[in-house]
C-alpha positions as CSV (number, residue, x, y, z in Angstrom):
1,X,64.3,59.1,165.9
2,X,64.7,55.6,167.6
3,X,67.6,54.8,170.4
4,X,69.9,53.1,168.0
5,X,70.0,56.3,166.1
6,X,70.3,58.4,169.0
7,X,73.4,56.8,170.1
8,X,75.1,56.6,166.4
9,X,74.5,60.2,166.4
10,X,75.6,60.6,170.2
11,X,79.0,58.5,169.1
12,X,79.6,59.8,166.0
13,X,78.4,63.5,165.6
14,X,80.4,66.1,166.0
15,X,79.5,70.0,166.2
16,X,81.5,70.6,163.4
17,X,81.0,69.0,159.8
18,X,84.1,67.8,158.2
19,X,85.0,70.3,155.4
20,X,84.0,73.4,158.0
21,X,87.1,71.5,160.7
22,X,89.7,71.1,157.8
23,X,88.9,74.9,156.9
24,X,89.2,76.0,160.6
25,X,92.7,73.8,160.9
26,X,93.8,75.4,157.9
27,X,93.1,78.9,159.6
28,X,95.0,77.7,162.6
29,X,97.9,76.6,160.5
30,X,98.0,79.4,158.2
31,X,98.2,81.7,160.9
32,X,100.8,79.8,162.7
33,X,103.1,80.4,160.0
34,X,102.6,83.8,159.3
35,X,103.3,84.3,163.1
36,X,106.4,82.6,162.4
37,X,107.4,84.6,159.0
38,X,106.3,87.8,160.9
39,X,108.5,87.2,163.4
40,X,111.4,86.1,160.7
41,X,110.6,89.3,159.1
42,X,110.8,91.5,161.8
43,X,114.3,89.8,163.3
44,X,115.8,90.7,160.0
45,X,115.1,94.1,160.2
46,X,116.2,94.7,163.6
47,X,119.4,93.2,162.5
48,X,119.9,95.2,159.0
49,X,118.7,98.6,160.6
50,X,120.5,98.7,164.1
């Protein structure tokens, strides 16, 4: 491997590939919103049952 190719791979490269970060960031979202709807969830409960 030559320089030039050490630093497109120094500027570009990432640790992750591509489809492996949009399925972590769809992990991250999805739990987000169940968090969300969890909480949702659990606030009408306390409210029908107190």
């Amino acid at each position: 491997m030559n320089w030039n190719q050490m630093k497109l791979r120094l500027k570009f490269g990432h640790a992750v590939p591509k489809s492996e970060g949009n399925f972590s960031m769809g992990i991250v979202w999805g739990i987000l919103i169940s968090i969300v709807l969890w909480v949702s969830i659990i606030g009408w409960f306390m409210l029908i049952f107190k």
